[in-house]
C-alpha positions in Angstrom: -50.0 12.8 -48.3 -50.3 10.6 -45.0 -52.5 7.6 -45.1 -52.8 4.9 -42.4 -53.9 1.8 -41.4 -54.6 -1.2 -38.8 -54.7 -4.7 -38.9 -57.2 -6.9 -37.8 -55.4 -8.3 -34.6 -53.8 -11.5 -33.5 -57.0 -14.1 -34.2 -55.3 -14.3 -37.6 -52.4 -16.2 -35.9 -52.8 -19.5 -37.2 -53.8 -18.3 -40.9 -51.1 -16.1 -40.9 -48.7 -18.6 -40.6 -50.2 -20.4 -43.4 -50.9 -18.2 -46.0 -47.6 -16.3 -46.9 -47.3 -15.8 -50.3 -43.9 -16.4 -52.5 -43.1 -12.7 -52.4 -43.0 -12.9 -48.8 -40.9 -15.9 -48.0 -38.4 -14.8 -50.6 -38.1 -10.9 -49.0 -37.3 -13.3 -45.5 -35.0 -15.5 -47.1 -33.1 -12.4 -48.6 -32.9 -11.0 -45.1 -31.7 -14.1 -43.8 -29.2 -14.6 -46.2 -27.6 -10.7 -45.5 -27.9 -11.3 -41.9 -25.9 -14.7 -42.4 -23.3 -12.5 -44.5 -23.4 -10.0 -42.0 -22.7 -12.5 -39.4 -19.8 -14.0 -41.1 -18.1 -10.7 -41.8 -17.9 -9.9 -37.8 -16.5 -13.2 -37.2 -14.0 -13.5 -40.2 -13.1 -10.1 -38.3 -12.7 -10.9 -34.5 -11.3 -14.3 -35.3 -8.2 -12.8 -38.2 -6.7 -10.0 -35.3 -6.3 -12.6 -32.4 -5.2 -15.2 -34.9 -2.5 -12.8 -36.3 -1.1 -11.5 -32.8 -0.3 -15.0 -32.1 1.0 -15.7 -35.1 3.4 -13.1 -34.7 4.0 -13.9 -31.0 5.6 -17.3 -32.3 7.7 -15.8 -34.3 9.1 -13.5 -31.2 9.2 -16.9 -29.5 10.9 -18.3 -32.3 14.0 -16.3 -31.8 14.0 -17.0 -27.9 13.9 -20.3 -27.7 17.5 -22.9 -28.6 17.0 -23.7 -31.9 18.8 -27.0 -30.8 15.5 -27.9 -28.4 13.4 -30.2 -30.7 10.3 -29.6 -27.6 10.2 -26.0 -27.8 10.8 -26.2 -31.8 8.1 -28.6 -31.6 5.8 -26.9 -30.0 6.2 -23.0 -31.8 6.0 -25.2 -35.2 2.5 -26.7 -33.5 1.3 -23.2 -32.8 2.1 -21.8 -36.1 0.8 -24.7 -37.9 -2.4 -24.1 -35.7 -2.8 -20.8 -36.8 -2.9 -21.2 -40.5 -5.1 -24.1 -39.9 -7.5 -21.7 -38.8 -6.9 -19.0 -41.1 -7.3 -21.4 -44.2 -10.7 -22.7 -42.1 -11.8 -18.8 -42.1 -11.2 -18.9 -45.9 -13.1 -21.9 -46.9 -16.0 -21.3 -44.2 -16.7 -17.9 -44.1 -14.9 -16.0 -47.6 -16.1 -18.6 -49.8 -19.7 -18.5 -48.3 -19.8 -14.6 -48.8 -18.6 -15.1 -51.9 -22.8 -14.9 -53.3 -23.4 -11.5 -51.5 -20.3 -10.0 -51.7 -20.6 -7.9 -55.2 -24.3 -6.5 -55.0 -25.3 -6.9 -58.4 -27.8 -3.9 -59.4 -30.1 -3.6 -62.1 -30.6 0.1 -62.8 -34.3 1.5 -64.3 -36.0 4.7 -63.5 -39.2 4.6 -61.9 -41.3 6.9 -59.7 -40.6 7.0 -56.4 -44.1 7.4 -54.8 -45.3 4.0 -56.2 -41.9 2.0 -54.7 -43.4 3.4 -51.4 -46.8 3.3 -51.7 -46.4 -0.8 -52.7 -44.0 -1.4 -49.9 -46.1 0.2 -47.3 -49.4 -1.6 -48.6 -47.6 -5.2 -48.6 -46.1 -4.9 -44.7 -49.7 -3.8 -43.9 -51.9 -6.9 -45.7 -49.4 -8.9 -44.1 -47.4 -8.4 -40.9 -49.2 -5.8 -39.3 -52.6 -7.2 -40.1 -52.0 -10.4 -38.3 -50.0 -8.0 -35.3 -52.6 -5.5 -34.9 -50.1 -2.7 -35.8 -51.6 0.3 -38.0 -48.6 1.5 -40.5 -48.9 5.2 -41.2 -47.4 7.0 -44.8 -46.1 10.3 -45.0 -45.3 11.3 -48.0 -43.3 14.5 -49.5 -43.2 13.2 -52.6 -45.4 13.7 -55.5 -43.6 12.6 -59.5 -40.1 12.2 -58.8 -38.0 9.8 -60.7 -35.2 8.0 -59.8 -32.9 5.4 -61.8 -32.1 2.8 -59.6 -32.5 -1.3 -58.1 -36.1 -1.3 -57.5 -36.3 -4.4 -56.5 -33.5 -4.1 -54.5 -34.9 -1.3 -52.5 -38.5 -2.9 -52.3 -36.6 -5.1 -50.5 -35.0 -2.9 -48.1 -38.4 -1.1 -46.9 -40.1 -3.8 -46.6 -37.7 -4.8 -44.3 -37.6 -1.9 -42.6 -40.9 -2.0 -41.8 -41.8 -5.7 -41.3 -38.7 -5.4 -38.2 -40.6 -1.8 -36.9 -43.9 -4.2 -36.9 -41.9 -7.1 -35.3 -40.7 -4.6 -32.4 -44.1 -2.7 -31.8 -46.8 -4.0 -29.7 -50.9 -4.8 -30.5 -52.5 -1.1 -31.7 -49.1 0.6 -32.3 -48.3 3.1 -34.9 -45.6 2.1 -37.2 -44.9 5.5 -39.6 -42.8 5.7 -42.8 -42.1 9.0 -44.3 -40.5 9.7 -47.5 -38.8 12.9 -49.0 -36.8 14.2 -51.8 -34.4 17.4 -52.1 -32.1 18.2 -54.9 -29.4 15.5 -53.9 -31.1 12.7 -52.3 -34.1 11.0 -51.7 -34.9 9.8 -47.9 -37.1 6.9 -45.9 -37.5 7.3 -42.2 -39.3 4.2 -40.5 -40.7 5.8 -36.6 -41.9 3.2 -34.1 -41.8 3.2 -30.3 -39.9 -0.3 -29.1 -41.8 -2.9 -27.1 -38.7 -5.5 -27.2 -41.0 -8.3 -25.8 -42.8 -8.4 -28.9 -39.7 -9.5 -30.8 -40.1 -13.1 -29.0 -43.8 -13.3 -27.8 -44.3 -16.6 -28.8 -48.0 -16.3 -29.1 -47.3 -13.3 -31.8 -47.5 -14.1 -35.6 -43.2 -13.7 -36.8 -41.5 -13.0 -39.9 -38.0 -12.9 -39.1 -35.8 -15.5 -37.6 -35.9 -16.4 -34.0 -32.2 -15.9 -33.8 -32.5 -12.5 -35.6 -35.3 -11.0 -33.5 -33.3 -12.2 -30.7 -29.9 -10.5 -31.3 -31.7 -7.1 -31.7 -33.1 -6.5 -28.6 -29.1 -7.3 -27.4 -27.5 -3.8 -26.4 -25.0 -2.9 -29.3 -22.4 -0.5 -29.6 -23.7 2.9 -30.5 -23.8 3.2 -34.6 -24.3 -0.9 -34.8 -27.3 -2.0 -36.5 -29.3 -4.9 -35.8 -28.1 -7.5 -37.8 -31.2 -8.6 -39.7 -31.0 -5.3 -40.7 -27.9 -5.7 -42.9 -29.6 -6.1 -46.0 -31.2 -2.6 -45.6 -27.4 -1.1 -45.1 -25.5 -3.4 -48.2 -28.6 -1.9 -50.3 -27.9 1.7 -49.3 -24.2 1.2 -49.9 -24.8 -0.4 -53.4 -26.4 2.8 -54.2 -23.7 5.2 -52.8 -26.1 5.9 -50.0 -26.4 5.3 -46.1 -28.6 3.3 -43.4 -28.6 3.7 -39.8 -30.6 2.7 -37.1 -31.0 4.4 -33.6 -30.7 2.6 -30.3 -33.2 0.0 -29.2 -34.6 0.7 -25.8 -38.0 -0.5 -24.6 -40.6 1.9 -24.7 -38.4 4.5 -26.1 -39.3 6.2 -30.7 -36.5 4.1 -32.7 -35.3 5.6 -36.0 -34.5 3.6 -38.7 -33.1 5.7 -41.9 -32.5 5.1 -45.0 -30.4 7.8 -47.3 -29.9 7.0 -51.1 -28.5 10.1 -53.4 -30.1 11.3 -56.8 -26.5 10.4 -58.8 -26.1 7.4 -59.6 -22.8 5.9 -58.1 
């Protein structure tokens, strides 16, 4: 079953802007809060492998240096002192703030796959892609099949999905989701050719955060997602399944693809 629509265009601007509904400003706030999460995890990274090579570099020092020069003891004790300064800051600032999206909490129910899709395609289209002029297309393999999982959880993650291909496409584009099912896994592909200017157009309606649309049209390393994304990936991963997203270039199909298996993990 395919189905498609278009939006009205971008005279909707202003009431865009004003008439998001609670659902909506919720799904952003979730995406922020991953992002944020997301964020903080790269940083508790780069920061921890610098801070522990010079850790360990005082120590080498350490055994250099006269233990009878109070300077030099001064100074490695300064150094050391430093670093678990800013280890314990890493800790307090970044652990302790991932601390609410760490554990994914899921709550498991069957229902029927074609309706999670069918809702989450109709609510990017009366909203986003209405006010951007971006038609958003369903594909659908599916017909009755069942699946016990977070619904909520992955409402959240194709809308997403979607709402970022909308963000990236430009007036009259094609945003398409497709959805299939085989014996171990059910899959959602988002296709959408990349116009990166429309991620910052300031005369375009936006959902996602200036900061967020901005780092994804950044080159990343290939298997990187956008980070706005990282809600869509934790979601996957809660549910023993996979997300990636192909590389961003302007004017070029992006992929983005969701995996989640039929056993529950």
């Amino acid at each position: 079953m395919t189905t498609s629509s278009t939006g009205a265009g971008s005279g909707q601007q202003v009431a865009f802007g004003a008439s998001l509904s609670e659902r909506t400003a919720h799904l952003c706030a979730e995406a922020a809060l991953f992002m944020r999460d997301h964020v903080l995890s790269l940083v508790s990274h780069d920061l921890r492998s610098p801070l522990n090579a010079i850790h360990s570099w005082a120590y080498v020092l350490e055994r250099k240096l006269d233990a009878n020069d109070p300077a030099a003891q001064r100074a490695i004790g300064g150094i050391r002192s430093g670093v678990d300064q800013q280890v314990k800051l890493l800790e307090t600032l970044v652990d302790t703030t991932r601390a609410g999206t760490r554990n994914l909490a899921l709550v498991r129910e069957p229902f029927a796959l074609q309706a999670l899709f069918s809702d989450s395609v109709d609510e990017v289209r009366s909203g986003l892609a209405r006010a951007r002029g971006v038609s958003v297309a369903f594909d659908s393999a599916l017909s009755t099949e069942q699946f016990g999982g977070d619904r909520e959880r992955l409402a959240a993650a194709l809308w997403l999905m979607l709402t970022f291909a909308v963000e990236a496409s430009a007036h009259a584009a094609k945003v398409t989701l497709a959805s299939s099912a085989n014996a171990t896994a059910w899959h959602a592909v988002v296709t959408f050719d990349a116009t990166l200017a429309a991620l910052d157009d300031p005369s375009l309606p936006h959902l996602l955060e200036p900061f967020a649309r901005t780092q994804a049209r950044a080159p990343g390393e290939a298997g990187q997602i956008a980070w706005v994304l990282a809600l869509c990936k934790r979601v996957a991963e809660a549910h023993g399944g996979t997300f990636e997203q192909s590389e961003m270039q302007d004017g070029q199909p992006v992929t983005l693809a969701l995996r989640i298996p039929l056993v529950a993990h």
